[in-house]
Z-matrix of the N, CA and C atoms (Angstrom, degrees):
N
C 1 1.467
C 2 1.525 1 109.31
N 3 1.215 2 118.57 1 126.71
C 4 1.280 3 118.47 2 169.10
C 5 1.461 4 126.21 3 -55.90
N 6 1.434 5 116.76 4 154.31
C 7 1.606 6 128.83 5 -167.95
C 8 1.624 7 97.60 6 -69.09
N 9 1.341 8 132.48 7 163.99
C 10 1.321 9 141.10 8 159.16
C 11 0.914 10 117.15 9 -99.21
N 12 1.253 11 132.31 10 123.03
C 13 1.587 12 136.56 11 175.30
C 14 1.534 13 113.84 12 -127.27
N 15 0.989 14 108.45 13 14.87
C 16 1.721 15 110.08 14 -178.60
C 17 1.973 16 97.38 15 -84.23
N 18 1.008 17 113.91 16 176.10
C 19 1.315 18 121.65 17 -175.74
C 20 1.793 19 122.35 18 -69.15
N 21 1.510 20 99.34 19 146.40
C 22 2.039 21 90.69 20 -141.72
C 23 1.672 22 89.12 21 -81.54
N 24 1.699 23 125.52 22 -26.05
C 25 0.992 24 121.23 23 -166.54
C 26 1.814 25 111.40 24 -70.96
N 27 1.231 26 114.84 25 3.11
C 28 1.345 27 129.28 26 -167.46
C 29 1.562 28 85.98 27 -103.35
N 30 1.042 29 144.69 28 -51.99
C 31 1.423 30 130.75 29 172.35
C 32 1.722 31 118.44 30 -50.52
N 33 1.103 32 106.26 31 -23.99
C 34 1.731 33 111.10 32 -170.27
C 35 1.588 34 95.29 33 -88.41
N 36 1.210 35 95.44 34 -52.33
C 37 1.620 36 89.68 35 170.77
C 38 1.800 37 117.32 36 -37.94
N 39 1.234 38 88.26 37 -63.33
C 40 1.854 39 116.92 38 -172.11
C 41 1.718 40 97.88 39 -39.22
N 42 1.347 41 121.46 40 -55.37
C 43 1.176 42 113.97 41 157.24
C 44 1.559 43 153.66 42 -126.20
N 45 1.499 44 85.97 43 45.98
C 46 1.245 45 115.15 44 163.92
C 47 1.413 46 118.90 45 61.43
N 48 1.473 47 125.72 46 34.38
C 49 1.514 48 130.12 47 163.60
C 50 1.342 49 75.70 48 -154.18
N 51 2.057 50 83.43 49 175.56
C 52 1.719 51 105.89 50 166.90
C 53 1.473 52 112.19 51 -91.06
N 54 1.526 53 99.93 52 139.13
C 55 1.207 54 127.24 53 167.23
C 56 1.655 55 116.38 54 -71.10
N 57 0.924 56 104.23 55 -50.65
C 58 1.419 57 117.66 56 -167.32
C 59 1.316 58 120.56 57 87.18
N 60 1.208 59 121.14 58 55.86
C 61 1.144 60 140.22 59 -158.03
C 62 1.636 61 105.22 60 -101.76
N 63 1.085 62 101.03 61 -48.12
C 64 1.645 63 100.50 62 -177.73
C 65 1.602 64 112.87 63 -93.90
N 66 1.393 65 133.17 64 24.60
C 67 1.434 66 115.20 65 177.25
C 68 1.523 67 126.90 66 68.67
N 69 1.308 68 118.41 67 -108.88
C 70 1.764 69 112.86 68 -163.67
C 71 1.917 70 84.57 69 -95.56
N 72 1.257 71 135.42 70 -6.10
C 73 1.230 72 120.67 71 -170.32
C 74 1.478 73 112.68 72 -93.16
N 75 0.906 74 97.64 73 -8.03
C 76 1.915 75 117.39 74 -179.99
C 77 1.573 76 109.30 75 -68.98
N 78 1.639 77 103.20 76 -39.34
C 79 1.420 78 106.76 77 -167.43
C 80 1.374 79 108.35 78 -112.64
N 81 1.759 80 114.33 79 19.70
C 82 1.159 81 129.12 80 174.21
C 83 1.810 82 111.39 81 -115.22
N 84 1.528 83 110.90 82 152.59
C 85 0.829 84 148.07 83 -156.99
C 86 1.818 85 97.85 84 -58.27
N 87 1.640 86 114.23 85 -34.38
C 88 1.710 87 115.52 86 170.79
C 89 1.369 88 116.23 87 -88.84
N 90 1.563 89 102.91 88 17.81
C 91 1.457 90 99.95 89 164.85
C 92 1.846 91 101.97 90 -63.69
N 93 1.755 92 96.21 91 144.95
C 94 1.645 93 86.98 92 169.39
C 95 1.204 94 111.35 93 -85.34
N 96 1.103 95 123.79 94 -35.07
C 97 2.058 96 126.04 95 178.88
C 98 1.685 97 100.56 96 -58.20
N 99 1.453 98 132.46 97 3.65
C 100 1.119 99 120.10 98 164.39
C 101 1.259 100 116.06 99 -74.93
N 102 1.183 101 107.14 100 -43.44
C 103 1.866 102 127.48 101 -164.38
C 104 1.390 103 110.22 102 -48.44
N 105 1.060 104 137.21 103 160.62
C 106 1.547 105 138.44 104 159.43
C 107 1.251 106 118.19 105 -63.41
N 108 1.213 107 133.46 106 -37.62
C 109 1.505 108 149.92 107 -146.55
C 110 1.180 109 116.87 108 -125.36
N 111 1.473 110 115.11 109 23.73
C 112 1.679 111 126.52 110 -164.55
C 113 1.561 112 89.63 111 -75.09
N 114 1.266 113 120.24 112 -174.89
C 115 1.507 114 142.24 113 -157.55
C 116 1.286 115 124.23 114 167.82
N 117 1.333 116 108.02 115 129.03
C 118 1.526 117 97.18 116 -172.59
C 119 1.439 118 114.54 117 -76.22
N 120 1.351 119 120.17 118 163.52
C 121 1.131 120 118.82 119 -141.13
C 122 1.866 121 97.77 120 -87.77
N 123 1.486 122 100.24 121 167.49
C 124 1.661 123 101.53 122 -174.68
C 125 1.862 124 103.32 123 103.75
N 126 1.406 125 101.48 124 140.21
C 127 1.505 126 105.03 125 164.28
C 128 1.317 127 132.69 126 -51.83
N 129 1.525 128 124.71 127 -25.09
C 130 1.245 129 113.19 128 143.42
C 131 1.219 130 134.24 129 -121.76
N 132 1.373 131 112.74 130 76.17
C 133 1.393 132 121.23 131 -154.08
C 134 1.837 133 98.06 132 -100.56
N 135 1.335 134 113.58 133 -9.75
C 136 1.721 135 118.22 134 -170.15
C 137 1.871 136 75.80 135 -96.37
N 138 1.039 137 143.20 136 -66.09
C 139 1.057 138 132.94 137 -145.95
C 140 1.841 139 116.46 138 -88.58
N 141 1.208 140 112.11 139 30.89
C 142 1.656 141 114.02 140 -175.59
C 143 1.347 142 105.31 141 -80.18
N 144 1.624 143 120.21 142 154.07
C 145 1.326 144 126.81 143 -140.43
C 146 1.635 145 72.57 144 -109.80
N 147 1.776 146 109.69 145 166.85
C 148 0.925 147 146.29 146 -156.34
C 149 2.003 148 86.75 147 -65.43
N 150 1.373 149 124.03 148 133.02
C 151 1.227 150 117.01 149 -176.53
C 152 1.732 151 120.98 150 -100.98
N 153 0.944 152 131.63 151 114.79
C 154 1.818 153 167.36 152 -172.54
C 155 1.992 154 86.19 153 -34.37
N 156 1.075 155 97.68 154 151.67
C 157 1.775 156 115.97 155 -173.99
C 158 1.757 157 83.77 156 -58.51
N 159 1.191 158 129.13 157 -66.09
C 160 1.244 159 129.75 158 -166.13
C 161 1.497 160 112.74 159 -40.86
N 162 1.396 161 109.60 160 -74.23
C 163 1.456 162 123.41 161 166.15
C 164 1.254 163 113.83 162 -20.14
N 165 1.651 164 120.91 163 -44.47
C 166 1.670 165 105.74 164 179.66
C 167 1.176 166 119.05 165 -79.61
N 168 1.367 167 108.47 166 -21.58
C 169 1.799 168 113.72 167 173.51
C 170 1.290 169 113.48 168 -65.42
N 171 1.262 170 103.81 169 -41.46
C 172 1.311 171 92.63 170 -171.43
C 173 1.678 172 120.37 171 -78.71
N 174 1.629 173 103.97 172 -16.03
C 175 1.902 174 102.83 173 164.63
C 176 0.972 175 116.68 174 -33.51
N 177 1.533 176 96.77 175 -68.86
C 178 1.590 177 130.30 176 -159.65
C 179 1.153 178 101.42 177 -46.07
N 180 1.514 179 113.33 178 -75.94
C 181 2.065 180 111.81 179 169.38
C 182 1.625 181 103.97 180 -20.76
N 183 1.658 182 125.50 181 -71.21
C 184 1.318 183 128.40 182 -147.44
C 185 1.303 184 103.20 183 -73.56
N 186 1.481 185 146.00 184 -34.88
C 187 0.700 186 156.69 185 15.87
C 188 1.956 187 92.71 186 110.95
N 189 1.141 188 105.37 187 -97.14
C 190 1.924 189 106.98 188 162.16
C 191 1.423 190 107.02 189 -46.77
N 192 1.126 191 110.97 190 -67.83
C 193 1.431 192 116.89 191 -158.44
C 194 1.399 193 93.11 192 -75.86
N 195 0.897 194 175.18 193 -143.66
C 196 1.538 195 148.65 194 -118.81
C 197 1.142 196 135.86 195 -50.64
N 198 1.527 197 117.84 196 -14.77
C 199 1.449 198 119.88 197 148.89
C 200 2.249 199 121.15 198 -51.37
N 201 1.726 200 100.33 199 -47.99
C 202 0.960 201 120.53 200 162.10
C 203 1.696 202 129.25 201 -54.30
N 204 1.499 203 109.45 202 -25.74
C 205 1.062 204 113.43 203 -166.37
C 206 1.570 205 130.36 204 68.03
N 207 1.401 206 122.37 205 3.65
C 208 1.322 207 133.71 206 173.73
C 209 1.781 208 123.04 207 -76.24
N 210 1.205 209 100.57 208 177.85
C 211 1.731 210 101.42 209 -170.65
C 212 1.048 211 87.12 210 -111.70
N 213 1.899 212 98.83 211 159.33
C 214 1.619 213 117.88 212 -153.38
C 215 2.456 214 86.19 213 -63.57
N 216 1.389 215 113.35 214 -47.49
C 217 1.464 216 117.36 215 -172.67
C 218 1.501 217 96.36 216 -56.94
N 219 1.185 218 119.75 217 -68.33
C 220 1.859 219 105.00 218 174.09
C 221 0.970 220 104.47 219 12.56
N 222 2.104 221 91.22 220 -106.84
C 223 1.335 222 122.78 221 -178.00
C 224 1.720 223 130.57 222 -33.42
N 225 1.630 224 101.47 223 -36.04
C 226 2.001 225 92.53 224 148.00
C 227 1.387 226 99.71 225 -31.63
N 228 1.377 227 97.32 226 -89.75
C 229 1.425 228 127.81 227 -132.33
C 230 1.815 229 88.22 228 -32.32
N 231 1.560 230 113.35 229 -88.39
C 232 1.511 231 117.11 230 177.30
C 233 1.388 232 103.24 231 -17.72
N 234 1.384 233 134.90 232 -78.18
C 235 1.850 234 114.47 233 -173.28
C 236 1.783 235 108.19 234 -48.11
N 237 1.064 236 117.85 235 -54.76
C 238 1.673 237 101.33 236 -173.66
C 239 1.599 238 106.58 237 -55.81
N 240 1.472 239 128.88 238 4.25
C 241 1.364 240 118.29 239 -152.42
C 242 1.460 241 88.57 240 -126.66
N 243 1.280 242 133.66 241 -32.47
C 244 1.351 243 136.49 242 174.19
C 245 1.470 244 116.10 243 -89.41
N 246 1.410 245 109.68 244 -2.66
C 247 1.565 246 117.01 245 -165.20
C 248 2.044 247 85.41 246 -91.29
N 249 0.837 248 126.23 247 -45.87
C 250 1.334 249 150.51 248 -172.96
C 251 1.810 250 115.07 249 -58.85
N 252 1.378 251 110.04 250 -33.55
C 253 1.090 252 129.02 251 -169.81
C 254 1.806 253 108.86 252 -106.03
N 255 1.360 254 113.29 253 145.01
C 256 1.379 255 126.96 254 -162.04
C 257 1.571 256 96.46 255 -73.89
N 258 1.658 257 119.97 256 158.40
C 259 0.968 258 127.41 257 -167.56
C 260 1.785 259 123.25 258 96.84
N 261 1.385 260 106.32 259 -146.67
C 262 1.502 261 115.68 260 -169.93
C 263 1.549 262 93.47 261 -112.23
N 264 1.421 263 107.24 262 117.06
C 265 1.655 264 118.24 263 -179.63
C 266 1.759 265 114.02 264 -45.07
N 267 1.606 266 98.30 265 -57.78
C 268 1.245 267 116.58 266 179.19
C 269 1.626 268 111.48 267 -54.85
N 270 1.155 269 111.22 268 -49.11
C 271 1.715 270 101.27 269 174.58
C 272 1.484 271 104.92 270 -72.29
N 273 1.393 272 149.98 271 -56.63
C 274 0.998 273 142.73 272 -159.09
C 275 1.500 274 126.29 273 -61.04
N 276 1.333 275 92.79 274 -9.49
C 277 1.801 276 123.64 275 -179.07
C 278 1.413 277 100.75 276 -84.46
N 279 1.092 278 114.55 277 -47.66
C 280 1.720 279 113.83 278 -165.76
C 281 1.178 280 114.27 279 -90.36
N 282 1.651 281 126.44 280 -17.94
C 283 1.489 282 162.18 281 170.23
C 284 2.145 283 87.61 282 -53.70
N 285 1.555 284 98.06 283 -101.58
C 286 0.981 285 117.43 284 169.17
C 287 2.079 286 129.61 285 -13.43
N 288 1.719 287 100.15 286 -31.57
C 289 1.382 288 95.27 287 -174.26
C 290 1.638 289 102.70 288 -104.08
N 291 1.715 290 101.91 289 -14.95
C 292 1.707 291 106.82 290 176.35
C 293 1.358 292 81.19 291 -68.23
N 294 1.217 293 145.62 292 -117.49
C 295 1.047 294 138.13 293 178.08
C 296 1.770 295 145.57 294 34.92
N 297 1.353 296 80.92 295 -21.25
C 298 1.815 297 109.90 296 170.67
C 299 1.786 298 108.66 297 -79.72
N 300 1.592 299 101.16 298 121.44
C 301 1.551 300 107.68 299 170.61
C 302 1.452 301 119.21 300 -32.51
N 303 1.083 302 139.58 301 -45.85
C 304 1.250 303 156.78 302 -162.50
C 305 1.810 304 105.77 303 -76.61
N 306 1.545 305 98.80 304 -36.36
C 307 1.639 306 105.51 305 -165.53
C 308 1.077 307 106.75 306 -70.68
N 309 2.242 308 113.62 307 -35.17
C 310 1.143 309 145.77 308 -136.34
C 311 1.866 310 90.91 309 -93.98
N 312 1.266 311 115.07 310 -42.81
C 313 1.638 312 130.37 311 -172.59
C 314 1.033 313 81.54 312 -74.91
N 315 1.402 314 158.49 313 -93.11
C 316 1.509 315 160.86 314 -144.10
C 317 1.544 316 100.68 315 -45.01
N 318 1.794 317 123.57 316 -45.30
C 319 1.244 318 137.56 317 -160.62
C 320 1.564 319 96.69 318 -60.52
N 321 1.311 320 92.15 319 -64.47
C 322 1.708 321 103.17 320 -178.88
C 323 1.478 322 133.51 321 -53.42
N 324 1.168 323 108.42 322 -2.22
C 325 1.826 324 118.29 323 -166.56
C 326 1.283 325 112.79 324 95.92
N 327 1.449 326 136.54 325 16.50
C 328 1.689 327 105.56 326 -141.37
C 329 1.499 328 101.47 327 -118.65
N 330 1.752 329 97.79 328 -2.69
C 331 1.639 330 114.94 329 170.97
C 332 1.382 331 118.81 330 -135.53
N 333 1.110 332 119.12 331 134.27
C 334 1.556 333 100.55 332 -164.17
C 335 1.769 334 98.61 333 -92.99
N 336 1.195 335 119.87 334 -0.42
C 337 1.776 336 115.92 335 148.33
C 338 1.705 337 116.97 336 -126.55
N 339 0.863 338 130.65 337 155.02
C 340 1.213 339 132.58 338 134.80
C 341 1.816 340 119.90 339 3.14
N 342 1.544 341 94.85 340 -88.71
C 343 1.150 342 104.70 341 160.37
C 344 1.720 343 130.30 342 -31.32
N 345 1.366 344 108.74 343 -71.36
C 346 1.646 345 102.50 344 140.63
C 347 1.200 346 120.47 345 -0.65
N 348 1.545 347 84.44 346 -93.27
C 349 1.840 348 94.07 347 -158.54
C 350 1.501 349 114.63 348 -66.41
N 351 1.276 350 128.74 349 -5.40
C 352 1.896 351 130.17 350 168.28
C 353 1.335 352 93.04 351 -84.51
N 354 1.120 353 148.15 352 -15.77
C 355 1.761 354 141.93 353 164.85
C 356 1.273 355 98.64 354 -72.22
N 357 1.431 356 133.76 355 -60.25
C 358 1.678 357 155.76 356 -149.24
C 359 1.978 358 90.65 357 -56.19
N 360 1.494 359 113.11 358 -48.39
C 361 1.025 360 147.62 359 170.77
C 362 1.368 361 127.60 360 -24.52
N 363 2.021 362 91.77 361 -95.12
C 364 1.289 363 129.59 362 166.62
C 365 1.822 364 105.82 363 -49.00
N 366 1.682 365 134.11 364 -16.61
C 367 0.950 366 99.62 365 -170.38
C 368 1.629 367 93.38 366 -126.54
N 369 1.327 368 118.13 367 27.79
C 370 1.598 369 121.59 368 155.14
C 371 1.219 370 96.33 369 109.08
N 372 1.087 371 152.37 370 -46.39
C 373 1.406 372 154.56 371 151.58
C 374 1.214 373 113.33 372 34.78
N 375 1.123 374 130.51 373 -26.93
C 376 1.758 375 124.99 374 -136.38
C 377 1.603 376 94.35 375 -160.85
N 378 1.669 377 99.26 376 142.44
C 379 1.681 378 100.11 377 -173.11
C 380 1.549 379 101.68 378 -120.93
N 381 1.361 380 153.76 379 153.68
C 382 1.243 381 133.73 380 155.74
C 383 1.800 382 109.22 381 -107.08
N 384 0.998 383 122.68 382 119.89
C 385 1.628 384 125.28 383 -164.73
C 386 1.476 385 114.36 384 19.51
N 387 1.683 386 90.62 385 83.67
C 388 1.449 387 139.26 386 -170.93
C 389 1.628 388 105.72 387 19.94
N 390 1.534 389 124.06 388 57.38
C 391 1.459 390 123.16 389 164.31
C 392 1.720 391 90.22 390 -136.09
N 393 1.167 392 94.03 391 146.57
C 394 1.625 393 113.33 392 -169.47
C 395 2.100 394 96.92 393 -62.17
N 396 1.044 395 90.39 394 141.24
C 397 1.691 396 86.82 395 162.81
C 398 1.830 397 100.81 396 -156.11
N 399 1.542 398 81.51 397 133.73
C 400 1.861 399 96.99 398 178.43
C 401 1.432 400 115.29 399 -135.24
N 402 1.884 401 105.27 400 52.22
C 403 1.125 402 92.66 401 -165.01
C 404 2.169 403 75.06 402 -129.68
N 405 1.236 404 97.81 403 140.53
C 406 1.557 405 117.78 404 174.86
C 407 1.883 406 108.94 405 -38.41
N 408 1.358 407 67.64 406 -72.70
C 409 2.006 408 88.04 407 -172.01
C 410 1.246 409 111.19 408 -87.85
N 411 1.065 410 143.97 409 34.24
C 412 1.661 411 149.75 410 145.97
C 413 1.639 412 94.45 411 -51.08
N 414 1.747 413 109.37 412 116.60
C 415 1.174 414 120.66 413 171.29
C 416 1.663 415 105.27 414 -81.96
N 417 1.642 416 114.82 415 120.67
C 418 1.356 417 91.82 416 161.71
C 419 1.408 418 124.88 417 -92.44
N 420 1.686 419 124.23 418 -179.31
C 421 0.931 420 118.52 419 166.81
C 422 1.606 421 136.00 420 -128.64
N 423 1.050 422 147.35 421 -140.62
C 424 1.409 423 133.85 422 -155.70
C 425 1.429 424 76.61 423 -99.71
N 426 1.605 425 128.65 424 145.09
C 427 1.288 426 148.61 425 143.77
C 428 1.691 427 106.33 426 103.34
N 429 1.305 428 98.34 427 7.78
C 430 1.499 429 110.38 428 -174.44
C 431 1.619 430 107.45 429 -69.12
N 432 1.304 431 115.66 430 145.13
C 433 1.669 432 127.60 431 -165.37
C 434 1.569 433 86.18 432 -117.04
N 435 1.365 434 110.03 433 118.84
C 436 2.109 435 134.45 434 177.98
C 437 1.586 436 79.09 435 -109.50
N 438 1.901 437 113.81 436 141.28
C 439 1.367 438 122.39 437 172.04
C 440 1.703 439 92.17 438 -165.08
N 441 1.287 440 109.16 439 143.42
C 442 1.187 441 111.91 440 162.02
C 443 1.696 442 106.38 441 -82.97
N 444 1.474 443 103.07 442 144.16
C 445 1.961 444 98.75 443 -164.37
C 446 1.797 445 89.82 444 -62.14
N 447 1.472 446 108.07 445 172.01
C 448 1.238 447 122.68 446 -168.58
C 449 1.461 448 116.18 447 -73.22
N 450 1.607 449 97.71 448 -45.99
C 451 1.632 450 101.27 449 170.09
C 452 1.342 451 138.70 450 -83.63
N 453 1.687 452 110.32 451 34.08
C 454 1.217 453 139.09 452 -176.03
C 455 1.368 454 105.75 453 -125.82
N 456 1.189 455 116.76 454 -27.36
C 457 1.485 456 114.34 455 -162.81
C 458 1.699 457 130.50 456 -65.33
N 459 1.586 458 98.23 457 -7.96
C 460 1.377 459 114.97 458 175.30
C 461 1.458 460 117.30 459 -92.16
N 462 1.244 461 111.48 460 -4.10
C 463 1.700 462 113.27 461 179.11
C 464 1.202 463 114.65 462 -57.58
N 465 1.425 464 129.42 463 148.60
C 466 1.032 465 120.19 464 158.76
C 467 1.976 466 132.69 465 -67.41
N 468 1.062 467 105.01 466 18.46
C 469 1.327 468 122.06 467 173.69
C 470 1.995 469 104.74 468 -68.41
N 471 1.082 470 91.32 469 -39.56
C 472 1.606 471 101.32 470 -175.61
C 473 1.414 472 117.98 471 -90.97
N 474 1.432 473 98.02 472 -9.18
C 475 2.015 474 90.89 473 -172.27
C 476 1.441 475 125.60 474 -44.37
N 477 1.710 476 102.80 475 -50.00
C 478 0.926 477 95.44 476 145.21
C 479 1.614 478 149.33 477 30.07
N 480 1.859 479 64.76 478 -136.74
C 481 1.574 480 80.31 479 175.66
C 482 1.675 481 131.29 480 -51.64
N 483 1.446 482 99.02 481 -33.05
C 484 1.431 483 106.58 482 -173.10
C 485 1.904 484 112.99 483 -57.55
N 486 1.527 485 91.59 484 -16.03
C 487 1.634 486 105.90 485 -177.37
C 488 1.629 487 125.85 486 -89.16
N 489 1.001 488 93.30 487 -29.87
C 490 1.600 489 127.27 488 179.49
C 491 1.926 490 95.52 489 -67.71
N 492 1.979 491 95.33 490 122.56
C 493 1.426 492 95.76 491 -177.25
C 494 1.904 493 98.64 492 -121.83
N 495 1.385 494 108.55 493 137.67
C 496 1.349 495 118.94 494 -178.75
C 497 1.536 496 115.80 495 85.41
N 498 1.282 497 105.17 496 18.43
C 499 1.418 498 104.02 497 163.09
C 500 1.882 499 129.02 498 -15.12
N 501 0.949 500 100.94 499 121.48
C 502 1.467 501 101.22 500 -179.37
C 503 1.668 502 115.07 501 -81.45
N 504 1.017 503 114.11 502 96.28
C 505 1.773 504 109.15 503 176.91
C 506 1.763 505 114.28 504 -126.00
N 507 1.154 506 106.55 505 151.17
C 508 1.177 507 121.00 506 -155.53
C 509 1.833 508 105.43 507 -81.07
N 510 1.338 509 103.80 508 126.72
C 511 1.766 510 118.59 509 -169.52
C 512 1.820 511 120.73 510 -21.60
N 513 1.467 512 93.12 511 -30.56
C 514 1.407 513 90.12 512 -167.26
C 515 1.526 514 102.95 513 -103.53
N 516 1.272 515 122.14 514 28.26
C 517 1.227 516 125.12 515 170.33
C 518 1.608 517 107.14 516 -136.84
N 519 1.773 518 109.73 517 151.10
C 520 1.885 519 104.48 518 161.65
C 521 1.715 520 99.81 519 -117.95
N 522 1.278 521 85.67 520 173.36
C 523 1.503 522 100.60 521 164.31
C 524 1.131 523 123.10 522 -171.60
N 525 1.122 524 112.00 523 145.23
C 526 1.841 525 124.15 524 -162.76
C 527 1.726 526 94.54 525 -103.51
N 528 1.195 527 131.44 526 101.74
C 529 1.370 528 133.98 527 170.21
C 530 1.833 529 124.92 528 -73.11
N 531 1.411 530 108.07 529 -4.76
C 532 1.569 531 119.14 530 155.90
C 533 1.419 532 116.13 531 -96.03
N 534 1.448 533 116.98 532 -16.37
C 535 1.366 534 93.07 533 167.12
C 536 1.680 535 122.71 534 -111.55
N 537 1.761 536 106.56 535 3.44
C 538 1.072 537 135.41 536 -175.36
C 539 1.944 538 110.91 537 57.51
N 540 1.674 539 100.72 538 48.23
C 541 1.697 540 110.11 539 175.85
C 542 1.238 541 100.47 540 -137.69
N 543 1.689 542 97.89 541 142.42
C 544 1.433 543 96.91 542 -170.84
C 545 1.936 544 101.37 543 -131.72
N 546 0.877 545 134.88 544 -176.73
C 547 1.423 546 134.52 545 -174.58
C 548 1.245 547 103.03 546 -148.04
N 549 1.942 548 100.93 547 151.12
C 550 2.198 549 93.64 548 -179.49
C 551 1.938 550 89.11 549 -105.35
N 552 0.993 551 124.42 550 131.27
C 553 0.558 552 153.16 551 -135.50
C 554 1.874 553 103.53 552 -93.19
N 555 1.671 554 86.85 553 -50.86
C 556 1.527 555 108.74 554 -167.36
C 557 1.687 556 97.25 555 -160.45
N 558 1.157 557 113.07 556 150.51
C 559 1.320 558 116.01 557 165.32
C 560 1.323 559 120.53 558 -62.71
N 561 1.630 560 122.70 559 136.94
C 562 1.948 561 108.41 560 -165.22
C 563 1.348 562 97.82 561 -95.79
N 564 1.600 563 127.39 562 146.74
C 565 1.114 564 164.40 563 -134.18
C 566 1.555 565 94.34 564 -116.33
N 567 0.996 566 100.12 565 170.60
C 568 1.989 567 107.80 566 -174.57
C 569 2.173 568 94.13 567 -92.28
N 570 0.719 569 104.03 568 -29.04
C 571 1.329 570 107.95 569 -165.60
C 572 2.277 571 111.99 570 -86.17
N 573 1.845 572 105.21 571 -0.44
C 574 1.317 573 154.49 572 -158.58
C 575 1.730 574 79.90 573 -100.52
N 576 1.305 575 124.07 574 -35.72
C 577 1.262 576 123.54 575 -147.18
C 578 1.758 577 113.25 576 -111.25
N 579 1.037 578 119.27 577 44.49
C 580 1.206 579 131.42 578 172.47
C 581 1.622 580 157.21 579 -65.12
N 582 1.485 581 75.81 580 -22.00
C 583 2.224 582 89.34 581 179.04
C 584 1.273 583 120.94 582 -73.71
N 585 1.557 584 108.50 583 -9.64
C 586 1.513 585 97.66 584 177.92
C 587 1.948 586 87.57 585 -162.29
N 588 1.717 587 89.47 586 137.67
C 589 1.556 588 119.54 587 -168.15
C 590 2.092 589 93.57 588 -62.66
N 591 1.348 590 92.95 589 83.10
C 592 2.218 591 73.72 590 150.55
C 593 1.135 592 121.66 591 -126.46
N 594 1.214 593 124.95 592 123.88
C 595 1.697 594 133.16 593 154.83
C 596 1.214 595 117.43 594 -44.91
N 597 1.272 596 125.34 595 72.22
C 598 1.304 597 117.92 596 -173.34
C 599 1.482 598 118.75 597 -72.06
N 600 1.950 599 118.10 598 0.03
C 601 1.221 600 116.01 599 -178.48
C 602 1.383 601 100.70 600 -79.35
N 603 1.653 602 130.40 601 -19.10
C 604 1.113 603 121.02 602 174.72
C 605 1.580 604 113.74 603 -74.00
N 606 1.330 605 127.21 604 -27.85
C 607 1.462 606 107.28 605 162.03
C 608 1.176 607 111.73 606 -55.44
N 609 1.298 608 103.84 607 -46.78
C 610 1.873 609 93.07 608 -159.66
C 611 1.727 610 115.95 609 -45.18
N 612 1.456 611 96.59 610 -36.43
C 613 1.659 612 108.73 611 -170.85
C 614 1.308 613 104.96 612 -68.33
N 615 1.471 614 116.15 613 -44.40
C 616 1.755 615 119.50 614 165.14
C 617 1.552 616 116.73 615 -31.99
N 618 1.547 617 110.95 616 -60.61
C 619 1.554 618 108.51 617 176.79
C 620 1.546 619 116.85 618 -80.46
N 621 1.326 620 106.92 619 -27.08
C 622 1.440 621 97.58 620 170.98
C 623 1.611 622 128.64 621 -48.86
N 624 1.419 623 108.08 622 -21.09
C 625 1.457 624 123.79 623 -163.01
C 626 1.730 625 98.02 624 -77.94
């Protein structure tokens, strides 16, 4: 499937919350999902007819996976990979993609999107218990050491953050914002997973079909 490059606020529209796609504009006032009068996008996007059992499954999928930022094959891959594994498919799926290096840099402050932080990534930036890793989807795991490499750490990419006091980060992760390293703490939980509403039992039923 081809990459998307059309405009990200047209996806939030598309399904009607924020993604968080754009960083500091998400939690600003030109977000369009702020507005009263938002609409999904297209000339008749106020007037779409009541949507078919399928249609909602398939949001929900598009819906994850572009909140996530992953490709439509990714997101296979994670269901054939959580379908396999003990427990609740649907949580172990969404478990599994928080779990992505990229999700983990975003977790910590160190991108103010997603998007961001798989660049932050992709261009060496980032060490996992001090060996370079520049790979997106590197799952980490419990006791794992996140650091921006050392001879990066003076960029102004970080000023930032390094300034910023009470950082908000999510339970199953720490982070030290003077030395710009953070640790997972614990593996994150389905309930870890909060900024944006998905039914992931409706994917499941999507691929189940």
């Amino acid at each position: 499937m081809a990459k998307y490059t059309g405009p990200d606020c047209r996806l939030c529209r598309r399904e009607g919350c924020k993604l968080y796609l754009k960083g500091t504009k998400c939690h600003s006032e030109k977000c369009p999902i702020s507005g009263k009068h938002y609409a999904p996008p297209g000339d008749h996007g106020k007037g779409r007819k009541k949507n078919s059992g399928y249609s909602v499954q398939l949001r929900e999928k598009q819906k994850a996976k572009r909140f996530y930022g992953v490709t439509e094959k990714q997101f296979k891959m994670y269901y054939d990979r959580a379908s396999e594994m003990r427990g609740v498919t649907g949580e172990n799926m969404l478990i599994l993609i928080e779990r992505r290096l990229d999700n983990v840099v975003y977790r910590l402050g160190l991108g103010a999107s997603r998007a961001m932080a798989r660049q932050i990534v992709n261009h060496g930036h980032i060490t996992v218990n001090g060996k370079s890793v520049n790979i997106p989807s590197y799952l980490v795991k419990a006791g794992d050491v996140i650091s921006v490499k050392e001879s990066k750490r003076d960029s102004e990419l970080w000023t930032a953050v390094k300034e910023t006091k009470n950082l908000s980060i999510v339970k199953w992760l720490s982070f030290d914002n003077t030395t710009l390293t953070g640790s997972v703490v614990s593996l994150p939980e389905r309930a870890d997973i909060n900024d944006v509403d998905i039914k992931e039992h409706l994917i499941i039923e999507l691929y189940s079909k």
